[in-house]
C-alpha positions in Angstrom: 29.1 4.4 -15.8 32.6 4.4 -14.3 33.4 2.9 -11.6 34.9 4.1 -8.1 37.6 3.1 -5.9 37.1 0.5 -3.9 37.7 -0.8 -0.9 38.3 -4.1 0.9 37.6 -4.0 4.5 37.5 -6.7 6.9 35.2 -6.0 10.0 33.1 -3.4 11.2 35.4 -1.4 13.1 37.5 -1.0 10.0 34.3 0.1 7.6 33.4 2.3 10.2 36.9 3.8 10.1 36.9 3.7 6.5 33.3 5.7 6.2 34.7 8.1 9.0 37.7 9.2 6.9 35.9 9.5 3.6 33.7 12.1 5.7 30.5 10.2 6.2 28.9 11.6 9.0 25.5 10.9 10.9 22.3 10.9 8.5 24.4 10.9 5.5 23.6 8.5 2.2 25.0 5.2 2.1 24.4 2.1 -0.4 23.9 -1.0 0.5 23.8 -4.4 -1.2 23.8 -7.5 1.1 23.8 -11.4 0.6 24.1 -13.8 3.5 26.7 -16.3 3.3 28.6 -13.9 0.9 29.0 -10.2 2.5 28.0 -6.4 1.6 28.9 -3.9 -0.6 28.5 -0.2 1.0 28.8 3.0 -1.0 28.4 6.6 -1.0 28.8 9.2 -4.2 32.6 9.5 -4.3 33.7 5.8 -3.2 32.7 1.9 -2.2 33.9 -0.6 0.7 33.7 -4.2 0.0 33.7 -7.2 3.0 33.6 -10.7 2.6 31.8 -12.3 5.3 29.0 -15.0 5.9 27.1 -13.1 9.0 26.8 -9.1 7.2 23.5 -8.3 9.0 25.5 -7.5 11.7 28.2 -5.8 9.9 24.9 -3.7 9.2 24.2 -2.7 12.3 27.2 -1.6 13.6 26.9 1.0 10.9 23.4 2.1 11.3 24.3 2.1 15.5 27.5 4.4 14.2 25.9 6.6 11.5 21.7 6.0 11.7 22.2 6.9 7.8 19.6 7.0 5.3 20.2 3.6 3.5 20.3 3.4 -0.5 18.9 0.4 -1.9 17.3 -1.2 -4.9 14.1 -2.4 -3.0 12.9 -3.6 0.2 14.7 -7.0 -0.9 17.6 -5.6 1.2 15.1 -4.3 4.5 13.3 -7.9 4.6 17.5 -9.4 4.7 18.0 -6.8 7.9 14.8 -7.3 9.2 15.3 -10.8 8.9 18.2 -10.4 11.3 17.2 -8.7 13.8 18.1 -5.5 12.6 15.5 -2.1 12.4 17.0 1.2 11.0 15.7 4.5 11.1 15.9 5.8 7.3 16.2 4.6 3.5 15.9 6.0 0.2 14.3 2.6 -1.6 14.9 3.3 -6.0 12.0 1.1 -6.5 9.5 3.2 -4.1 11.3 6.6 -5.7 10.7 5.0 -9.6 6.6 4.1 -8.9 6.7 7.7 -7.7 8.6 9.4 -10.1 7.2 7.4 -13.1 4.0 5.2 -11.8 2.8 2.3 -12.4 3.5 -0.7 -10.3 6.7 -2.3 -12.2 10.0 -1.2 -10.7 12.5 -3.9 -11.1 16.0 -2.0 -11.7 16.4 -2.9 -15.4 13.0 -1.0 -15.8 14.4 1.6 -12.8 17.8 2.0 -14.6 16.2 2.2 -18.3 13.8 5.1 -17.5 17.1 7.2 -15.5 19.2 6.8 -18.7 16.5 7.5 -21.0 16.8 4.0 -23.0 13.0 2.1 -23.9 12.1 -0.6 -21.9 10.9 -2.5 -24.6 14.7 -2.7 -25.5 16.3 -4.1 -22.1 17.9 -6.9 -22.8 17.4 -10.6 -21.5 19.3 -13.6 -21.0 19.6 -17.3 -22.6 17.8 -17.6 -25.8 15.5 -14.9 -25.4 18.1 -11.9 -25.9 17.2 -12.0 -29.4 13.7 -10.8 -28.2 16.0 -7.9 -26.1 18.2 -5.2 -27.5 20.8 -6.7 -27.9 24.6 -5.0 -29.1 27.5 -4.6 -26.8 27.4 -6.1 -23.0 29.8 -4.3 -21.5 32.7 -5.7 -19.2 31.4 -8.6 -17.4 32.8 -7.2 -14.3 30.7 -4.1 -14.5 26.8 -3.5 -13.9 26.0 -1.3 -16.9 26.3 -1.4 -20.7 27.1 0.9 -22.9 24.0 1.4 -24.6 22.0 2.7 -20.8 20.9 -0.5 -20.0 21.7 -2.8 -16.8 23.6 -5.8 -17.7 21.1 -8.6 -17.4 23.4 -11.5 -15.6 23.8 -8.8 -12.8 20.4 -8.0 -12.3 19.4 -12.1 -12.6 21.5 -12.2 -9.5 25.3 -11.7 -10.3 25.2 -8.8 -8.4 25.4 -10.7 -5.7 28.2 -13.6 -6.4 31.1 -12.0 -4.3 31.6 -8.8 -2.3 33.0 -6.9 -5.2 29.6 -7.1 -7.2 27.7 -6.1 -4.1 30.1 -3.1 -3.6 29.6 -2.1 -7.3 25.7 -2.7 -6.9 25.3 -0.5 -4.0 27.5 2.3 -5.8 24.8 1.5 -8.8 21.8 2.1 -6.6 23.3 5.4 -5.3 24.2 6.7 -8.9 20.0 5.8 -9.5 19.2 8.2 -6.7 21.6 10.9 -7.8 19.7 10.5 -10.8 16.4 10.2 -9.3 17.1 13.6 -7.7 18.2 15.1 -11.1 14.3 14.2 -12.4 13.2 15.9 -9.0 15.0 18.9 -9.5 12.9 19.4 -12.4 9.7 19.2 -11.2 8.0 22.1 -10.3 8.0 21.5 -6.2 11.1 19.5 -5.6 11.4 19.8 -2.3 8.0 18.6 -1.4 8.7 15.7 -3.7 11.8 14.5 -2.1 10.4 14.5 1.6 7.3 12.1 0.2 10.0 9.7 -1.7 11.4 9.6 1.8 8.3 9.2 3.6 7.4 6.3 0.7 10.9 4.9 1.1 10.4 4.2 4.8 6.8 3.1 4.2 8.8 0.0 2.1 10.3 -0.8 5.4 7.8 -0.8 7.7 6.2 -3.1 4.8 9.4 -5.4 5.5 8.8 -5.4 8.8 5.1 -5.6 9.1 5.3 -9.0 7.2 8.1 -10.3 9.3 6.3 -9.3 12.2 2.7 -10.5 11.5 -0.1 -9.8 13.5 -1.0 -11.5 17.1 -4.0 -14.5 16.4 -5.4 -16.3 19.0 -5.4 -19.7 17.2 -8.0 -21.5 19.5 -10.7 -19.0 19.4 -9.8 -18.5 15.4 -10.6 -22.0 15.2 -13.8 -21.4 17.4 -15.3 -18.8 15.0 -14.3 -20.4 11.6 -16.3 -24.1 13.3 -19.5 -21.7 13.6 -19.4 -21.2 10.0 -18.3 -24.6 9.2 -18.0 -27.3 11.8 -15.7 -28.7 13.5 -12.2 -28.8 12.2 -12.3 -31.9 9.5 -10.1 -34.9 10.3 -8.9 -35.3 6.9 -10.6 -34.6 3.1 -14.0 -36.8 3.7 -14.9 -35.4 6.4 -14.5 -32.1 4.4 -16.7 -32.9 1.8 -19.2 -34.1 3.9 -19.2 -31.3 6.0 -19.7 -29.0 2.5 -23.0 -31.6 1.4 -24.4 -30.6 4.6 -24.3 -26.9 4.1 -25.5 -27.6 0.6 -28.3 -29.4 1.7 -29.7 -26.8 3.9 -30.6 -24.5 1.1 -31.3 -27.4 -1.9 -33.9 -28.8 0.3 -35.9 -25.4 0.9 -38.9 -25.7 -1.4 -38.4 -24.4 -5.4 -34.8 -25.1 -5.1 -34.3 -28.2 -6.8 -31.5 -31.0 -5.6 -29.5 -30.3 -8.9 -28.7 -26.6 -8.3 -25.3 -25.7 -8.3 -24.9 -23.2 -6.2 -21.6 -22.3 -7.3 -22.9 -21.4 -10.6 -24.1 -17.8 -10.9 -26.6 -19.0 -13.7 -27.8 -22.0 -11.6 -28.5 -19.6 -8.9 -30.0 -17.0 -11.3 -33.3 -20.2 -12.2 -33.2 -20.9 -9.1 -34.2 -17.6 -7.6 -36.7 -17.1 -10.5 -38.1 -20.3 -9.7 -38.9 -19.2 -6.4 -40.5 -15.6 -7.3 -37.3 -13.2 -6.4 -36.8 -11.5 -10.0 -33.4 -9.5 -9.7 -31.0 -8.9 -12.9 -28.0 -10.4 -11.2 -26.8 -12.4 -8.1 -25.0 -10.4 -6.2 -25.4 -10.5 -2.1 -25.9 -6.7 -2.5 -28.5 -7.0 -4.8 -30.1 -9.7 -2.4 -29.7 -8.4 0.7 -33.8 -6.1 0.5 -34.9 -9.9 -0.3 -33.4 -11.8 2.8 -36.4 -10.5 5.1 -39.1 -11.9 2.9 -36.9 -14.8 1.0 -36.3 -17.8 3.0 -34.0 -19.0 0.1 -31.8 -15.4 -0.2 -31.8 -16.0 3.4 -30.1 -19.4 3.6 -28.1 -18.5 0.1 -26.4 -15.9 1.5 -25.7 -17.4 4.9 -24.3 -20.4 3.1 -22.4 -17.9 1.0 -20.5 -16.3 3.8 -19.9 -20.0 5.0 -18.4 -20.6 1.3 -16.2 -17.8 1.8 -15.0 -18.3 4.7 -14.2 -21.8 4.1 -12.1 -21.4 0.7 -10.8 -17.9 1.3 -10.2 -17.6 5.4 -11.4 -21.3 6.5 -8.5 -23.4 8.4 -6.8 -23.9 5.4 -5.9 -20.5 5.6 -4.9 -20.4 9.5 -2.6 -23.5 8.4 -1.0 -22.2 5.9 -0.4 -18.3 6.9 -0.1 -18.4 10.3 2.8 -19.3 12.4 4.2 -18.9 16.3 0.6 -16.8 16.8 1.2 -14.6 13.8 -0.6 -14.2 10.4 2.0 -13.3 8.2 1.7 -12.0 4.5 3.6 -9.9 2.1 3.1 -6.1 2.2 3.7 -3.9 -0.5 3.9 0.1 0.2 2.2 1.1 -3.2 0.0 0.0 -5.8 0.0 0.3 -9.6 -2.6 3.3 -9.0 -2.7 6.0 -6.6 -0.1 4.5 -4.2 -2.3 2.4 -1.9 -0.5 -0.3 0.6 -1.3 -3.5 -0.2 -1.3 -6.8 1.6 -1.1 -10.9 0.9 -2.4 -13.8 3.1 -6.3 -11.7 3.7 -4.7 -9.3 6.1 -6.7 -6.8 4.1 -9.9 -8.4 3.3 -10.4 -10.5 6.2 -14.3 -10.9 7.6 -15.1 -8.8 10.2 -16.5 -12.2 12.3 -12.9 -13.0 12.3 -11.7 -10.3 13.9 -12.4 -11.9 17.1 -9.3 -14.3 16.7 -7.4 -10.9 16.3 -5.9 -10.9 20.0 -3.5 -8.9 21.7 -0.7 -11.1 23.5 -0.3 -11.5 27.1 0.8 -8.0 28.6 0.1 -6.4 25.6 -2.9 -4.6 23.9 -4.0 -2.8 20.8 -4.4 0.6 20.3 -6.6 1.0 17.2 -6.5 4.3 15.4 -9.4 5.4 12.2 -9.1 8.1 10.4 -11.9 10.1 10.1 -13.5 11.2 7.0 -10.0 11.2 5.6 -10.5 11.9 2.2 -13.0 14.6 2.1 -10.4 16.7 4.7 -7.6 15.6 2.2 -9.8 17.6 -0.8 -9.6 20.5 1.5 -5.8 20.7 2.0 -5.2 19.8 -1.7 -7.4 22.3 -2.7 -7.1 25.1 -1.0 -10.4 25.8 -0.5 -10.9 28.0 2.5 -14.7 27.7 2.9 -14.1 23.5 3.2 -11.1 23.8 5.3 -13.6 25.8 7.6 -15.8 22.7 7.6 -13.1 20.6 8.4 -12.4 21.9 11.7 -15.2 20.3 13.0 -15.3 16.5 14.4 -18.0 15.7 11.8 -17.2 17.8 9.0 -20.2 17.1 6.8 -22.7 19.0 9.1 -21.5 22.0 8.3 -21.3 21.4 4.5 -25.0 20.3 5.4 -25.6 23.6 6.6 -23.9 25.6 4.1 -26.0 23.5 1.7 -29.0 23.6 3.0 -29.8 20.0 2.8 -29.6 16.9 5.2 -26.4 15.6 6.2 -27.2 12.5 4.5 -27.1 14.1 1.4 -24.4 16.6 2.1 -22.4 13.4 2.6 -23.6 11.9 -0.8 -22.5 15.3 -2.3 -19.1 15.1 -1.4 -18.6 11.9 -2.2 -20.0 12.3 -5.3 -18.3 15.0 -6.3 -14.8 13.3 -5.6 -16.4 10.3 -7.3 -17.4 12.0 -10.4 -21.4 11.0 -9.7 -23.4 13.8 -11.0 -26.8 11.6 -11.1 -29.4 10.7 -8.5 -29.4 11.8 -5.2 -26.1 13.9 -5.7 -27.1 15.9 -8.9 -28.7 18.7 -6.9 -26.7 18.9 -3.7 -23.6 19.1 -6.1 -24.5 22.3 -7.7 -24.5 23.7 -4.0 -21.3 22.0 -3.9 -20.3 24.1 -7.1 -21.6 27.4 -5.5 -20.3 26.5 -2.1 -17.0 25.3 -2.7 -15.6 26.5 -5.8 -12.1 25.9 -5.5 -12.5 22.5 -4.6 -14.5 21.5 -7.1 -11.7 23.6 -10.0 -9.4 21.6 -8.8 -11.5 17.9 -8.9 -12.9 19.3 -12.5 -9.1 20.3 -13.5 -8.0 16.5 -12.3 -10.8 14.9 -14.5 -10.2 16.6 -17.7 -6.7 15.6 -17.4 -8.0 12.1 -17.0 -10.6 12.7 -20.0 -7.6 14.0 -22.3 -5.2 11.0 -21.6 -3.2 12.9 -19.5 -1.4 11.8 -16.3 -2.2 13.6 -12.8 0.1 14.0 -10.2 -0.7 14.0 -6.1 -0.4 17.0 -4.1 2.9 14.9 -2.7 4.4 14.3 -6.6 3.2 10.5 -7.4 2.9 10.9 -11.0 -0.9 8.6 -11.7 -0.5 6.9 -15.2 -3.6 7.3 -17.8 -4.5 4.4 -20.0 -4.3 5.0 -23.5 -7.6 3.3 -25.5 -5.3 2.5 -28.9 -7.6 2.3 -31.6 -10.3 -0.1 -29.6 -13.0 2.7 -30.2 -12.1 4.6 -33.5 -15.5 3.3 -35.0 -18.0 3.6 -31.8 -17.6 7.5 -30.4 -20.5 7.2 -28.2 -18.4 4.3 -26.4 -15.2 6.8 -26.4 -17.0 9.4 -24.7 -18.2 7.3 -22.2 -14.3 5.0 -21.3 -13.0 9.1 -21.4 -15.7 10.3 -19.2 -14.4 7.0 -16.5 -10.9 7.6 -17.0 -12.0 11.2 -16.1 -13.9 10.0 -13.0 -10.5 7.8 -12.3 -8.0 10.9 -12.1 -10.4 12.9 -9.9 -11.0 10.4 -6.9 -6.8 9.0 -7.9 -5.9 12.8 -6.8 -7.4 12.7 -3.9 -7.2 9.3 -3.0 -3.0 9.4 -3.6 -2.7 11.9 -1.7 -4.4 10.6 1.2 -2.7 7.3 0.9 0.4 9.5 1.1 -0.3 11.2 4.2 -1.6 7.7 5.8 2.0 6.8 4.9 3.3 9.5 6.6 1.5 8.9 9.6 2.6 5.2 9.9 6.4 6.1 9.4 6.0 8.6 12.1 4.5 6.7 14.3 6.9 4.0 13.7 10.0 6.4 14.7 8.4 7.3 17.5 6.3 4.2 19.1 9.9 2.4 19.5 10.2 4.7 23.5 7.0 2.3 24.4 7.7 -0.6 22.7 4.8 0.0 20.4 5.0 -1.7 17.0 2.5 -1.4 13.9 1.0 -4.7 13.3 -1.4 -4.1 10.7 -2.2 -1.0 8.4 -5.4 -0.9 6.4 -6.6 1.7 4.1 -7.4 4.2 7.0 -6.3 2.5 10.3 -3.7 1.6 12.1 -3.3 -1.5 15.0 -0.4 -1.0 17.1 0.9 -3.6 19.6 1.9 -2.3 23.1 2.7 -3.6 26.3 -0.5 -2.8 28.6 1.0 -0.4 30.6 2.1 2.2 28.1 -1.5 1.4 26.4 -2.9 5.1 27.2 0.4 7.1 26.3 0.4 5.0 23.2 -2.9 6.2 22.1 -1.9 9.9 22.8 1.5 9.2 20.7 -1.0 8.1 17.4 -3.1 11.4 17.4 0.1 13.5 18.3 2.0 11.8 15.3 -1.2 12.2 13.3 -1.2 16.1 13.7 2.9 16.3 13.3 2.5 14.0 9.8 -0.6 16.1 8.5 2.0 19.7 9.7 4.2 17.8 8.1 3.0 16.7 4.8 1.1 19.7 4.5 3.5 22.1 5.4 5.1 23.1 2.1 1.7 23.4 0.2 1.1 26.2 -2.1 -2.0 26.8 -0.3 -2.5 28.7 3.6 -5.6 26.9 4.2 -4.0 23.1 3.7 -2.3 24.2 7.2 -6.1 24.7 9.0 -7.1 21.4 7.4 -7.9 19.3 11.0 -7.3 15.7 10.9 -9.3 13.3 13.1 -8.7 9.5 14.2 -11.0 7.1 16.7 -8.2 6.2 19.0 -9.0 3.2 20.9 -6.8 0.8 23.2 -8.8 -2.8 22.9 -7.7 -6.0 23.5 -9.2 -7.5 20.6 -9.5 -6.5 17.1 -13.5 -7.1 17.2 -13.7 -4.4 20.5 -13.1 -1.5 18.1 -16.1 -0.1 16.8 -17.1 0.7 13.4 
């Protein structure tokens, strides 16, 4: 890796200068690497700028006011430093988001990043201290430079001497950019390049709004938070006793029913287990779901699960958890714009799990409101624009798309939505096992191209989304040489894996897509996302732009599925109608469904 000119500039107006006579122009790729108290490197393909300067968020966005270019960074590191300071850009091309893409899997660190670019083993990337002998080893390079001769990332710069003076940051934003020319190279050889590249940059901005959902947190009313969490529990305890009391009395309520015996645990699943036999419920397990036909006729499932919702609450979201998460009216957690599997965002601190009884704290701030937005039946319309299947894209034109697979079917819509499930899924028992052979009949193409997904999955092979995430496959090593029986049935889940990850990636991609757009565009009404999960969105507006706000999310909704859809290999993707519940609420708890 050699390494280009550099640069030392002082201020902004002289790095804009600088960018302007190297030919940068608006939109155009630039790398940055940034550390507070120390300065920024910047960098494009041909050259690199260095400044020295404690305050380089600002330096920042005097460039993005200047250029709006698409950023080049390692990870969203370098968006939560900008966000941090004030500063939102449009654009970014994150090599971490690009690498779970390109590559999957969740790990994307830029040792791992850099390794898989140059074609060197992960398992030989070297380490520091005493444990290098457990690395690969050999030559280290200049101690001045990122890279080492033998393709690997030298590990004192990526332990964080990249970031010890401006020349380091200048060279690790030149690094970063010479991983996306890279990262393109791999593109170019995939068989749809162009419709990789655009999700890359959809999934690159989906890292920011990630950095800026978890700076941003969303709006809790603290008092009636507190309100809902004392129905569970009580009052808020004055200190650990009062605690502990307050968890004997919700004990007591269900150890003194009759047949329950003071020395149950009811933390213990095996306690429970006697103690439900003891009082006639015979069931193989103790879960609520497996309960839940016994709480009409049970006194004791009755008050066991009501206490265990009141055990939940209180060491999962109880006012521990308003304590320690939330702050100025915000519940703030990290965000993550991909999983490990089919590229799901994820979220810390219970913004993705939280109880539904909760959502009442979930409260729009003065002169604001929420606008609430649910996809509908996303995944099944996602089959029919991945597929190509012109008979299901038909169906999907409707608001309620399973009544007229119901019809085609001939069956209830009950089970015509069992079928499709199912069949994305991989059921092929119970209720399903007829209505999918109409499914077969019905919608051929569809269910080629789920059956094509799941004997990739069956053979070890990876799948890939309709956007290009590549969807790793677990190998079983030699775990079930001597039991075939159990092979055939870990190949026949890993099958039933790829054909839902297929369709489920690609629907996380276009829910990404969605976001992002609605994220460029929301900023004209002060509209910012506050929370994504799985299939909805909850914006924060000010009231009086509530209504245009809710028009902006279906009209971004149709422009991201044109969008995403566009470059498919298939005309019926582009009839393939998308539908979102679009409510403006002041409380989380208002929405239906």
């Amino acid at each position: 890796m050699h390494a280009l000119e550099m640069i030392e500039v002082v201020d902004a107006a002289a790095l804009i200068e600088a960018l302007r006579s190297a030919g940068v122009q608006q939109g155009d790729q630039l790398g940055l690497a940034i550390a507070d108290g120390i300065g920024a490197g910047f960098a494009t393909d041909t050259g690199s700028w260095s400044m020295s300067t404690p305050h380089p968020v600002p330096v920042a966005a005097a460039i993005e006011d200047a250029f709006s270019p698409r950023w080049t960074w390692w990870n969203s590191d370098t968006a939560a430093v900008l966000v941090a300071g004030g500063v939102r850009v449009a654009r970014c091309w994150d090599v971490s988001a690009a690498h779970r893409m390109l590559f999957g899997g969740w790990r994307s660190e830029p040792a791992r990043v850099w390794a898989a670019l140059n074609g060197v083993s992960a398992a030989t990337i070297p380490v520091m201290g005493q444990l290098d002998l457990l690395g690969g080893g050999g030559d280290d390079g200049q101690p001045d430079r990122p890279g080492r001769p033998d393709g690997h990332l030298r590990p004192d710069w990526v332990a964080g001497g990249w970031a010890t003076n401006p020349s380091h940051l200048a060279q690790w934003a030149a690094t970063a950019c010479r991983a996306v020319a890279l990262q393109r190279s791999v593109i170019a050889s995939l068989p749809d390049p162009a419709r990789v590249e655009v999700t890359v940059r959809s999934e690159s901005v989906a890292e920011l709004l990630c950095a800026e959902l978890a700076a941003d947190g969303l709006p809790i009313d603290l008092a009636a938070a507190d309100e809902i969490i004392a129905t569970f529990l009580g009052p808020r305890p004055r200190h650990e006793q009062d605690a502990i009391a307050a968890r004997r009395r919700r004990d007591d309520v269900v150890l003194s029913l009759p047949g329950v015996g003071s020395g149950t645990d009811l933390r213990n699943p095996a306690h429970v287990r006697s103690m439900l036999d003891r009082v006639g419920v015979d069931v193989p397990d103790t879960r609520a779901w497996r309960l839940e036909p016994f709480r009409a006729t049970s006194e004791v499932v009755d008050a066991l699960l009501t206490w265990r919702k009141a055990e939940r609450i209180e060491t999962t979201f109880g006012f521990g958890w308003i304590d320690k998460h939330v702050r100025d009216g915000r519940l703030r957690g990290a965000w993550s714009g991909s999983d490990g599997a089919a590229g799901r965002m994820t979220a810390q601190a219970g913004l993705h799990n939280m109880p539904a009884d909760l959502r009442g704290a979930v409260k729009a701030e003065p002169g604001h409101v929420f606008v609430r937005a649910d996809l509908g039946q996303i995944e099944p319309r996602v089959l029919a624009a991945v597929s190509g299947d012109a008979q299901f894209a038909a169906a999907a034109a409707e608001d309620d798309m399973y009544a007229p697979v119901a019809a085609r079917l001939g069956v209830d819509r009950s089970v015509a939505k069992i079928a499709v499930l199912a069949a994305m899924y991989g059921q092929t028992s119970g209720a399903a096992g007829q209505a999918l052979q109409g499914m077969d009949n019905s919608y051929p193409v569809a269910m080629q191209y789920l059956r094509d997904a799941d004997e990739q999955g069956r053979a070890g092979n990876d799948v890939f989304t309709a956007g290009g995430r590549r969807i790793r496959m677990w190998d079983f090593g030699d775990q079930y040489a001597e039991n075939p029986s159990t092979e055939r049935s870990a190949m026949a889940a890993r099958g039933r894996f790829a054909r839902n990850a297929v369709v489920q990636g690609a629907a996380a991609e276009l829910f990404k897509v969605w976001a992002v757009t609605v994220r460029a565009r929301g900023g004209a009404l002060g509209a910012r996302i506050v929370l994504c999960l799985h299939d909805e969105l909850l914006v924060h507006v000010p009231s009086e732009h509530g209504a245009a706000a809710a028009r902006l999310l279906d009209d971004c909704l149709q422009e991201a599925a044109w969008r995403h859809f566009r470059s498919a290999r298939h005309t019926a993707a582009a009839t393939v109608r998308f539908v979102a519940d679009i409510t403006v609420i002041e409380k989380w708890s208002d929405a239906k469904g």
